[in-house]
Backbone as ProteinMPNN parsed JSONL, in Angstrom:
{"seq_chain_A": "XXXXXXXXXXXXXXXXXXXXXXXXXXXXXXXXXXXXXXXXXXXXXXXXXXXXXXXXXXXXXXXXXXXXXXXXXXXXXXXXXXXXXXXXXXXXXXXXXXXXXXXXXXXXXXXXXXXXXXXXXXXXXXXXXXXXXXXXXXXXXXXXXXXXX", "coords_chain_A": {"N_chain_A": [[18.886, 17.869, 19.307], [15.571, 17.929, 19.646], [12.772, 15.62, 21.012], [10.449, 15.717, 19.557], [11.859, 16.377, 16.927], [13.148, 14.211, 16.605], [11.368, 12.072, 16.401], [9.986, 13.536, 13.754], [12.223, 12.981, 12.42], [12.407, 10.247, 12.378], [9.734, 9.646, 10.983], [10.747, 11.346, 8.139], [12.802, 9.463, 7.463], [11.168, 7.139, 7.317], [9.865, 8.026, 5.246], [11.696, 8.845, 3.111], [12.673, 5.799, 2.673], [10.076, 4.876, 1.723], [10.005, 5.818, -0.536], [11.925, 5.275, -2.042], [12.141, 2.617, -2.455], [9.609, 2.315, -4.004], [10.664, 3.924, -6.088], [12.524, 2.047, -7.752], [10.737, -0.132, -7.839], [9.705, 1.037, -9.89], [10.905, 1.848, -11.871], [11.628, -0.423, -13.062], [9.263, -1.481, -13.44], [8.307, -0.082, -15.685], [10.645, -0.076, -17.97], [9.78, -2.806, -18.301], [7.005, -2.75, -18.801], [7.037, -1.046, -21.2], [8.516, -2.554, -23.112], [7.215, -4.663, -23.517], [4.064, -4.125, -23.927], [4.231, -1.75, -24.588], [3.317, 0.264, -23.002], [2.819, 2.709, -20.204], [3.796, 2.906, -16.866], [1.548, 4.015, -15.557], [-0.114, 4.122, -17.52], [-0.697, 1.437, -17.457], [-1.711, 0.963, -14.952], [-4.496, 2.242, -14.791], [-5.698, 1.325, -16.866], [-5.892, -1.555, -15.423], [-6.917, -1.031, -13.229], [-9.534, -0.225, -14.099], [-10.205, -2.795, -15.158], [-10.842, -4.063, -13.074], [-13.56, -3.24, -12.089], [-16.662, -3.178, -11.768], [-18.812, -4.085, -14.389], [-16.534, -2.783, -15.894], [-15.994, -0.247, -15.846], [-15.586, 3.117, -15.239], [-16.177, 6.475, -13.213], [-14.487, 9.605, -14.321], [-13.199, 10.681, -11.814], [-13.24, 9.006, -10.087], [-11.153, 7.428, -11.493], [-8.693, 8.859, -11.321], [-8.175, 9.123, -9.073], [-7.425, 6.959, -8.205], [-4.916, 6.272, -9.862], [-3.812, 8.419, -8.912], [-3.289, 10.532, -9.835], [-3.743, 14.113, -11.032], [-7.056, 15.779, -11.917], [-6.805, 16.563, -14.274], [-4.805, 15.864, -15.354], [-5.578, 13.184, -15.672], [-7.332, 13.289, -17.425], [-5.904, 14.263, -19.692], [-4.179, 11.683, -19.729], [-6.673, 9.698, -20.598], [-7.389, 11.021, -22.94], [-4.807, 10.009, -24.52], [-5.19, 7.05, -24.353], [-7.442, 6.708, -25.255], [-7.449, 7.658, -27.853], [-5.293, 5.209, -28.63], [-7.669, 3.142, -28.769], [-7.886, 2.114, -26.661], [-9.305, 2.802, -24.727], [-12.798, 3.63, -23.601], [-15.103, 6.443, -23.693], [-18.019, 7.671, -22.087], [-21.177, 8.527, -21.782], [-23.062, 9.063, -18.99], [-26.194, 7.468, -17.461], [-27.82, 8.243, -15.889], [-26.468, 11.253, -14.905], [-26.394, 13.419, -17.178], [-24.193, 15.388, -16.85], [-21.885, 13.511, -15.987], [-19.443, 11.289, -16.649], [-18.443, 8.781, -17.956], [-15.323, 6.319, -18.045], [-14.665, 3.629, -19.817], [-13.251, 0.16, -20.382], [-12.09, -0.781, -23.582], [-12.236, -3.751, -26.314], [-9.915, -3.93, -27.083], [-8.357, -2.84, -25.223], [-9.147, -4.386, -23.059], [-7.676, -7.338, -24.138], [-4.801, -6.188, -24.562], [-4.232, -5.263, -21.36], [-4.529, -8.114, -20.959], [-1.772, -9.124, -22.261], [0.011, -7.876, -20.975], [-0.433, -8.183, -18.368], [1.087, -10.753, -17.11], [4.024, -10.24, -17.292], [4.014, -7.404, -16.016], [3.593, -8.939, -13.373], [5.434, -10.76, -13.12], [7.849, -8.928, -13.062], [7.418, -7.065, -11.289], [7.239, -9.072, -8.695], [10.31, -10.176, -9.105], [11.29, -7.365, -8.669], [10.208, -6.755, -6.022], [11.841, -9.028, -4.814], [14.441, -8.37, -5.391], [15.075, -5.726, -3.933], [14.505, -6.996, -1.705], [16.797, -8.003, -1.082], [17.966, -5.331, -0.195], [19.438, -3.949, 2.542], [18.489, -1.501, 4.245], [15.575, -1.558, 2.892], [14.639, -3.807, 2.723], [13.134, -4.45, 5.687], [10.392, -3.125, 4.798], [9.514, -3.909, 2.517], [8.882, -6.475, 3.498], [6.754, -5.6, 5.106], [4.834, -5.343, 3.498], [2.975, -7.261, 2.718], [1.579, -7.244, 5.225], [0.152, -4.635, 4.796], [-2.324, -5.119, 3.155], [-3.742, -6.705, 4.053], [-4.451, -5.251, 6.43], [-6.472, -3.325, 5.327]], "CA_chain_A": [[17.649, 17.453, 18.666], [14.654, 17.225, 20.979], [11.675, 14.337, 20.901], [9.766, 16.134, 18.395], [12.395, 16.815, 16.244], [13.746, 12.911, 16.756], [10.33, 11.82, 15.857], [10.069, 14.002, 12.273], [13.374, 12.508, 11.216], [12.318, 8.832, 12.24], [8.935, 9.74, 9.425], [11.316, 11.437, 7.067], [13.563, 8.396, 6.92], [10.556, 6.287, 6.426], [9.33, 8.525, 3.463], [12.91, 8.314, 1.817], [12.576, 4.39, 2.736], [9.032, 4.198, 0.69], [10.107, 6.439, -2.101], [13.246, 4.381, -2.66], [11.411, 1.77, -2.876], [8.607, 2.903, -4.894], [11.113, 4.336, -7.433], [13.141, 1.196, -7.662], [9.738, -0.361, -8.606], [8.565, 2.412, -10.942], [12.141, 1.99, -12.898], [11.593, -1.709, -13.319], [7.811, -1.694, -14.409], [8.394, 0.922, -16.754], [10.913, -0.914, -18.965], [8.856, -3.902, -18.791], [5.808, -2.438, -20.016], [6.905, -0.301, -22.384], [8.805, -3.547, -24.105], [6.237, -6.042, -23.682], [3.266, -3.701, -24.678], [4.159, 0.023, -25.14], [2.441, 0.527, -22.119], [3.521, 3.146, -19.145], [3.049, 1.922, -15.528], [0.245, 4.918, -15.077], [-1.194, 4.087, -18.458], [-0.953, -0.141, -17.124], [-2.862, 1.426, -13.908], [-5.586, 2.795, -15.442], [-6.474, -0.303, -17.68], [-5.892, -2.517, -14.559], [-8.141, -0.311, -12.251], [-11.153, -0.498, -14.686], [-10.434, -4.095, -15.406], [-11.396, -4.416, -11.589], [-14.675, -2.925, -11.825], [-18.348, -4.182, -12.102], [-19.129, -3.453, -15.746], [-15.493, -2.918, -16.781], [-16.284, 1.118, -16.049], [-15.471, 4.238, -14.166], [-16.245, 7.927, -13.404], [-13.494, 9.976, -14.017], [-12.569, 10.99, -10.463], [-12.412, 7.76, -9.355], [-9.901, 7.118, -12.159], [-7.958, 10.121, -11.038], [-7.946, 8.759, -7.428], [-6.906, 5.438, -8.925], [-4.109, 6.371, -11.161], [-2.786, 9.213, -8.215], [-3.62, 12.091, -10.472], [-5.129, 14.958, -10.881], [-8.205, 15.481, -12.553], [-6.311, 17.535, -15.918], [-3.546, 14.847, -15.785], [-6.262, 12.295, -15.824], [-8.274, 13.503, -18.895], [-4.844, 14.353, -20.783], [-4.407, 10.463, -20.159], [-7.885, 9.222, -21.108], [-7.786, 10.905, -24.019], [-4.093, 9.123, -25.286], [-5.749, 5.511, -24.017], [-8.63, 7.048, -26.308], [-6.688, 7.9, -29.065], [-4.902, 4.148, -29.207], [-8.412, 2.454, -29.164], [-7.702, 0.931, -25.787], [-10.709, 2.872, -23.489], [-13.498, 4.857, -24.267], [-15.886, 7.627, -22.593], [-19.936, 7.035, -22.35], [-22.617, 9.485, -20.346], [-23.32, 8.172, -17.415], [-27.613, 7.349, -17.935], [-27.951, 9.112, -14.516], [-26.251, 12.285, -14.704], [-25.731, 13.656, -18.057], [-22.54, 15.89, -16.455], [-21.204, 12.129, -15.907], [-18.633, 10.502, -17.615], [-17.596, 6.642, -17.774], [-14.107, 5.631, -18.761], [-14.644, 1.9, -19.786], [-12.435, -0.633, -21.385], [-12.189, -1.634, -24.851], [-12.02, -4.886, -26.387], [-8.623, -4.083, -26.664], [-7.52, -2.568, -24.071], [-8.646, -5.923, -22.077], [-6.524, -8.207, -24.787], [-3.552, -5.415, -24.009], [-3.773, -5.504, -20.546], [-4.46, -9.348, -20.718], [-0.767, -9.154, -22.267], [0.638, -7.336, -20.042], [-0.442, -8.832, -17.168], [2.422, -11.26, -16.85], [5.068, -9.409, -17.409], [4.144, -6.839, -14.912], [3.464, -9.315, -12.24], [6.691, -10.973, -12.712], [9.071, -7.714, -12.988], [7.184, -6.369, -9.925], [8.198, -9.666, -8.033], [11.616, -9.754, -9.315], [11.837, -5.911, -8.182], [10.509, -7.297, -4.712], [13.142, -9.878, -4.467], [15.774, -7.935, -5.421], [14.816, -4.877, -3.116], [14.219, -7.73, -0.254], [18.127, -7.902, -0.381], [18.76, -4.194, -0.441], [18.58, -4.012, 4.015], [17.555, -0.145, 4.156], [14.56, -1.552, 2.097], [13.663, -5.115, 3.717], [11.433, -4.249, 6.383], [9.695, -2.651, 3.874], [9.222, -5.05, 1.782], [8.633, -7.702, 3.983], [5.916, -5.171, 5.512], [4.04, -5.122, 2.4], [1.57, -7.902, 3.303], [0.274, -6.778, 5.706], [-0.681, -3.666, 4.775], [-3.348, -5.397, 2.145], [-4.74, -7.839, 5.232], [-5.464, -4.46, 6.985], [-7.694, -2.548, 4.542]], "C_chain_A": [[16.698, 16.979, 19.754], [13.413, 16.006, 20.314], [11.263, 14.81, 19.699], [10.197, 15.759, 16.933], [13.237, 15.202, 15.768], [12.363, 12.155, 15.836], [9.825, 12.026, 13.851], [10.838, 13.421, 11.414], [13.165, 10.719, 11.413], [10.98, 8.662, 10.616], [9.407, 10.145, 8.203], [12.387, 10.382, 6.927], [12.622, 7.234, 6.338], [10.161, 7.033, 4.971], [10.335, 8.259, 2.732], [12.659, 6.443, 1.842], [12.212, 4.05, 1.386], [9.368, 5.11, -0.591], [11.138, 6.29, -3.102], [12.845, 2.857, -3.271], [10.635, 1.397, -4.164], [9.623, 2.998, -6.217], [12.06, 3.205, -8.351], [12.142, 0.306, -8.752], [9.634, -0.16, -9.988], [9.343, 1.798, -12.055], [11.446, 0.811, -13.516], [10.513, -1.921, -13.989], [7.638, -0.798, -15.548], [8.944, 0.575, -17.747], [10.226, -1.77, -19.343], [7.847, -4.16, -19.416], [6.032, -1.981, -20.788], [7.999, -1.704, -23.344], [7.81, -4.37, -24.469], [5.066, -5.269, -24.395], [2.931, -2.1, -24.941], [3.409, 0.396, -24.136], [3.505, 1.461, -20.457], [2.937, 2.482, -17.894], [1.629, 2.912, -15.094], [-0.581, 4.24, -16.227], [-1.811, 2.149, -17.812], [-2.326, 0.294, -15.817], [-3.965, 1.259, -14.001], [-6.169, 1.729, -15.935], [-6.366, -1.56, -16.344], [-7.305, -2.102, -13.538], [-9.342, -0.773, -13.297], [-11.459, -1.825, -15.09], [-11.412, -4.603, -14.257], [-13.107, -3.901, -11.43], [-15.686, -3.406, -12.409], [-18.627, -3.714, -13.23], [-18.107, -2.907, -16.332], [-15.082, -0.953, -16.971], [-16.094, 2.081, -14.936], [-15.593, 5.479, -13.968], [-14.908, 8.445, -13.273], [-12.286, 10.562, -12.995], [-12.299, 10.148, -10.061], [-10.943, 7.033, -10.182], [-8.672, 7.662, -11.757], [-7.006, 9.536, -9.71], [-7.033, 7.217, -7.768], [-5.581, 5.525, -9.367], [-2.823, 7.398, -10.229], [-2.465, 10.701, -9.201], [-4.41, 12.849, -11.259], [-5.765, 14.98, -12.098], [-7.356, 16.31, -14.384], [-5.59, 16.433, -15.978], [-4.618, 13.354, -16.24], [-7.176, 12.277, -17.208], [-7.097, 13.503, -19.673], [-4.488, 12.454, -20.989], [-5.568, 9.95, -20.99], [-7.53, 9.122, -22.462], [-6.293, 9.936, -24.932], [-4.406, 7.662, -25.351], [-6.639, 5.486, -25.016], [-8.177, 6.559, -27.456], [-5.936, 6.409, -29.595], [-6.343, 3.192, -29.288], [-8.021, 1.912, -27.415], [-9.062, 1.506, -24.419], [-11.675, 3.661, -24.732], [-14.324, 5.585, -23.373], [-17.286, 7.482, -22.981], [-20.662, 8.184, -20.837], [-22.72, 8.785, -19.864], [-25.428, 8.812, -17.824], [-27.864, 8.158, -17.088], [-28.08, 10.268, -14.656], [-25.643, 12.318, -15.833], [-24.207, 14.63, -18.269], [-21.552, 14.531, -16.761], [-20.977, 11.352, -16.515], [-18.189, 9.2, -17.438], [-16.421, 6.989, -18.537], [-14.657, 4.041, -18.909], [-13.517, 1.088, -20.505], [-12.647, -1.237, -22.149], [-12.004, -2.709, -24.872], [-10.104, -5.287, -26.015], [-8.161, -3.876, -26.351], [-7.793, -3.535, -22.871], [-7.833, -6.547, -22.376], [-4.903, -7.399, -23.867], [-2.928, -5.508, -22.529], [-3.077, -7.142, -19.812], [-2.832, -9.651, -21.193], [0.168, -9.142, -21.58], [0.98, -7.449, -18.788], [1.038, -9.679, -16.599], [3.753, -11.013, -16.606], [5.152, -8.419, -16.505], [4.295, -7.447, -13.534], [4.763, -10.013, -11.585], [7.849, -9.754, -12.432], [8.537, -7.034, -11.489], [7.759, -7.675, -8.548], [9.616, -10.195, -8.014], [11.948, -8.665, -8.372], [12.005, -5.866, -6.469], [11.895, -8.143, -4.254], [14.178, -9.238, -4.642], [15.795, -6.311, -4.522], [14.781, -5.579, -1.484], [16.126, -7.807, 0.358], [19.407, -6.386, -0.222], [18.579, -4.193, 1.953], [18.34, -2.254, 4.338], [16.073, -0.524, 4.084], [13.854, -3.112, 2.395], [12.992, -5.294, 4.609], [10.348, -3.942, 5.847], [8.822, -3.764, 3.326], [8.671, -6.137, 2.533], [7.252, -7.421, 4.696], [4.257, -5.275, 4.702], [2.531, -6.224, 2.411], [0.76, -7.782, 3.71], [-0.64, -5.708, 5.901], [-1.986, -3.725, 3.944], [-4.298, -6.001, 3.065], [-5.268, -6.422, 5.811], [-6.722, -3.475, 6.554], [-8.57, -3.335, 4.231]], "O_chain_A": [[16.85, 16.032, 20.526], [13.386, 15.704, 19.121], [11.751, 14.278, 18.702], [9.547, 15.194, 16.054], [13.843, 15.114, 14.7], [12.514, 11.765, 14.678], [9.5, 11.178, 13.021], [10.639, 13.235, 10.213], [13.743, 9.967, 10.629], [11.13, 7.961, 9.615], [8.905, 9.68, 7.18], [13.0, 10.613, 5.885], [12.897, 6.536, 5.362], [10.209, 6.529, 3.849], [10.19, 7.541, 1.743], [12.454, 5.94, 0.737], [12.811, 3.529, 0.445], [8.781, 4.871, -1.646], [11.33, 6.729, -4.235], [13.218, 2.248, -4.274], [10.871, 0.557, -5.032], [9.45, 2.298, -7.214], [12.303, 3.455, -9.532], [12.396, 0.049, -9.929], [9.516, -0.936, -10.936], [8.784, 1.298, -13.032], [10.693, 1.021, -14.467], [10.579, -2.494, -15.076], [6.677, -0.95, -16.303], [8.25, 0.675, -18.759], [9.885, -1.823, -20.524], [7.548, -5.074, -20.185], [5.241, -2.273, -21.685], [8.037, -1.434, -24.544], [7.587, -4.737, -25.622], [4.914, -5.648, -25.556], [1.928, -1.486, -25.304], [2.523, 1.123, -24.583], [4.485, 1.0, -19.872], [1.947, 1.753, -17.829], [0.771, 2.453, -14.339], [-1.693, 3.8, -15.936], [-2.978, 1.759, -17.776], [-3.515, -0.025, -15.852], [-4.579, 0.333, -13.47], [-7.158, 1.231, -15.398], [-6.981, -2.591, -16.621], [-8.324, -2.735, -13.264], [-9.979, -1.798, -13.055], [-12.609, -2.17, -15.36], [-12.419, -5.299, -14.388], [-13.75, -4.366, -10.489], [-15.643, -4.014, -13.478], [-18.748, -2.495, -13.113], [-18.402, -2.396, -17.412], [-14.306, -0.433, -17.773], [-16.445, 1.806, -13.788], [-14.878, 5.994, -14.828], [-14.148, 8.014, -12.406], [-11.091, 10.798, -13.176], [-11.185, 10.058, -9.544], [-10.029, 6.375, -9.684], [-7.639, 6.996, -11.832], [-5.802, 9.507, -9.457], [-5.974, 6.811, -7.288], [-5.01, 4.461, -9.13], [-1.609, 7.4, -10.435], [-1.598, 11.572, -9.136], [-5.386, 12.542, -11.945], [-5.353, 14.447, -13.129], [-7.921, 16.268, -15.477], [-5.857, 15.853, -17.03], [-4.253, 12.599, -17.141], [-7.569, 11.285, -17.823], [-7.146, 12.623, -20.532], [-4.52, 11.93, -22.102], [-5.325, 9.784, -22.186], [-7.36, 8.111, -23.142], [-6.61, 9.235, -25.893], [-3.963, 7.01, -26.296], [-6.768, 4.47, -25.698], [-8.363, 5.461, -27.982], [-5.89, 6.253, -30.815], [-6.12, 2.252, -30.052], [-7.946, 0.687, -27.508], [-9.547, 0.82, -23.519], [-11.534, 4.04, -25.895], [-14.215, 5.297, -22.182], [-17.632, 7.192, -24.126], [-20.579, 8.377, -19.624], [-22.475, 7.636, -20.231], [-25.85, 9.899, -18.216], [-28.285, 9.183, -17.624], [-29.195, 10.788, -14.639], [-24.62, 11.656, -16.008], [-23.432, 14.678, -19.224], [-20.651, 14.526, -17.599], [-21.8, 10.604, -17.042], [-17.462, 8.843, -16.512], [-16.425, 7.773, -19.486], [-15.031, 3.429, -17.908], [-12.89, 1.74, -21.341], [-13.301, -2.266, -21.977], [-11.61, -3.218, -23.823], [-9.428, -6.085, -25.365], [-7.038, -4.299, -26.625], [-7.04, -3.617, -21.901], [-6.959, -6.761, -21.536], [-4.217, -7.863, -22.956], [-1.741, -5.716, -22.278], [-2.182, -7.453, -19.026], [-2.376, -10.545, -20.48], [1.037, -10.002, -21.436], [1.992, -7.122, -18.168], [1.854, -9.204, -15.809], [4.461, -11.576, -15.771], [6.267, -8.297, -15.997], [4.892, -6.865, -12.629], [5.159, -10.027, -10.419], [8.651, -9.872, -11.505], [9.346, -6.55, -10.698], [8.505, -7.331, -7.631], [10.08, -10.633, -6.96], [12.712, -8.845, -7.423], [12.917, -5.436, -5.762], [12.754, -7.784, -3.449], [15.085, -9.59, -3.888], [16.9, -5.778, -4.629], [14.955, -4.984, -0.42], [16.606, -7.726, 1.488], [20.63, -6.257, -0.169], [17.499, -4.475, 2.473], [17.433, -2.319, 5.168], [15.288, -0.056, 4.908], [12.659, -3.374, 2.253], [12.175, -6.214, 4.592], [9.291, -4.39, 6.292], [7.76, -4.276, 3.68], [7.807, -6.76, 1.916], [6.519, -8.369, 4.976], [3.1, -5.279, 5.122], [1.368, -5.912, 2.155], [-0.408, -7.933, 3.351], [-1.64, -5.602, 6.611], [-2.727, -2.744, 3.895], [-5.513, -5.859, 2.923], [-6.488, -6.275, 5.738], [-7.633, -3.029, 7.251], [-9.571, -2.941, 3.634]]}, "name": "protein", "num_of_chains": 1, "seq": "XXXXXXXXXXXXXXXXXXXXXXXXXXXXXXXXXXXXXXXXXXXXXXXXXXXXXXXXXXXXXXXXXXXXXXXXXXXXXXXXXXXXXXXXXXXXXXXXXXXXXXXXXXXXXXXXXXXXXXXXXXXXXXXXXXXXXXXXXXXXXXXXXXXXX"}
């Protein structure tokens, strides 16, 4: 195995690292929402992302980008978030092509539910991933990748 080839397998051990990780996560927030409020961790996303924004609203690409998928997977969502009452869709005054996602009354209450429950099961998932050691640099890395952006 030469440098190169030493190199590739030091980035493919981190990708298995973060996707052990990640899925470890995924598992954990996935029960939690879907007990506490019927909620998947993409659909929690989505209502969290637009919570974050100035006017409670978003064009659908940036949702897309938000959420980690693509623009068909992103409308097939919308419209089930639609369909429970928890977002809705509005022309954009601008550009009548342009679509808002915004959040309902009650898809704030919902998320406002939810909130808790995700924030604890995601630090649970940390703590109990902090004592997996494959997966504790990781984890312990996780800080500061928020201080640098």
């Amino acid at each position: 195995m030469g440098i190169k080839d030493g190199a590739v397998e030091v980035r493919a051990q981190g990708w298995r690292t973060l996707a052990a990780l990640h899925g470890l996560i995924e598992a954990e927030l996935e029960r939690s929402l879907q007990s506490v409020a019927g909620l998947s961790v993409v659909e929690y996303t989505v209502l969290e992302a637009l919570s974050r924004q100035d006017g409670w609203h978003m064009r659908m690409q940036q949702l897309a980008r938000a959420s980690a998928l693509s623009a068909s997977a992103t409308t097939r969502l919308v419209n089930r978030l639609e369909d429970r009452g928890l977002l809705t869709r509005i022309l954009c005054a601008d550009d009548r092509r342009g679509i808002y996602t915004e959040l309902t009354p009650s898809g704030i209450t919902l998320l406002e539910e939810a909130r808790p429950s995700h924030d604890e099961t995601l630090e649970r998932a940390l703590a109990d991933a902090q004592q997996v050691p494959e997966l504790a640099p990781l984890v312990q890395a996780l800080p500061t990748l928020h201080a640098a952006t």
